[in-house]
N, C-alpha and C positions, 0 to 999 in steps of 0.2 A: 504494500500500500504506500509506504514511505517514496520509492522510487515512482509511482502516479503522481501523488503531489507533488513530487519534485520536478517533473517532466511537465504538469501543468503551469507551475507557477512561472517556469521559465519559459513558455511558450512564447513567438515572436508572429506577425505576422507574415507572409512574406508570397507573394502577387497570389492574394487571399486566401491564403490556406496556411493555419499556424501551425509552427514546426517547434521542436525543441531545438534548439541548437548547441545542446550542452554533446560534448562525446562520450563514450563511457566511462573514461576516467574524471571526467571531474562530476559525471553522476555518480561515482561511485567515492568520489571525495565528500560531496554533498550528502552522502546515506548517513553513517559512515563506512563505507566497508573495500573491501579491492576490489582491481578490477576484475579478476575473475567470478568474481561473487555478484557484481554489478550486470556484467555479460550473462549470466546465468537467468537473472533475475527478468532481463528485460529481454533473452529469449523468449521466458516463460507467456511473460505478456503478450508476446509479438503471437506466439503456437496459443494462444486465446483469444486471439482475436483483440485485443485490450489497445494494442498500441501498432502502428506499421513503423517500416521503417521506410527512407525516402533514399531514390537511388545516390543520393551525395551521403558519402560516407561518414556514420555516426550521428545522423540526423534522423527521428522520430516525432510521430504525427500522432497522438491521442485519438482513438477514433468514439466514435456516437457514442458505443457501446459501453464505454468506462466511465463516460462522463456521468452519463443513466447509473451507472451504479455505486460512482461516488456522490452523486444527489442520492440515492438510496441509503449507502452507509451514513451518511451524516444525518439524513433522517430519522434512520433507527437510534443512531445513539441522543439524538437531542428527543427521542420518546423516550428511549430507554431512562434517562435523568431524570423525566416528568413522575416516571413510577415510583412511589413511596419504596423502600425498601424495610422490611419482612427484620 
């Protein structure tokens, strides 16, 4: 999840389609973690459909799909805080 918001928040736009333009290692400075671990990670996303990547190298595109379900996850958690806890 850390490496979405990180790839959102740095998002640019660029002739209308916003890109991250961080490469893996300073997404992977920004986690904290290597780059191997960072490569891993943003495979995973890319093999879920979560994120593409753009044929200039080290540049990824957030797609529809993640966005839907980071509005999702912050919705859950700002219900989840409303519920009294037991």
């Amino acid at each position: 999840m850390k490496v979405l918001l990180i790839l959102k928040e740095h998002q640019v736009e660029i002739e209308g389609i916003s890109v991250c333009p961080l490469n893996q290692q300073e997404i992977a400075n920004q986690v904290p973690c290597g780059k191997l671990k960072a490569n891993q990670m943003i495979k995973e996303l890319i093999d879920g459909g979560y994120v593409e990547m753009m044929r200039i190298k080290g540049r990824y595109i957030i797609t529809t799909m993640i966005l839907f379900r980071l509005v999702l996850t912050l919705l859950l958690k700002c219900i989840r805080s409303m519920i009294p806890k037991v």
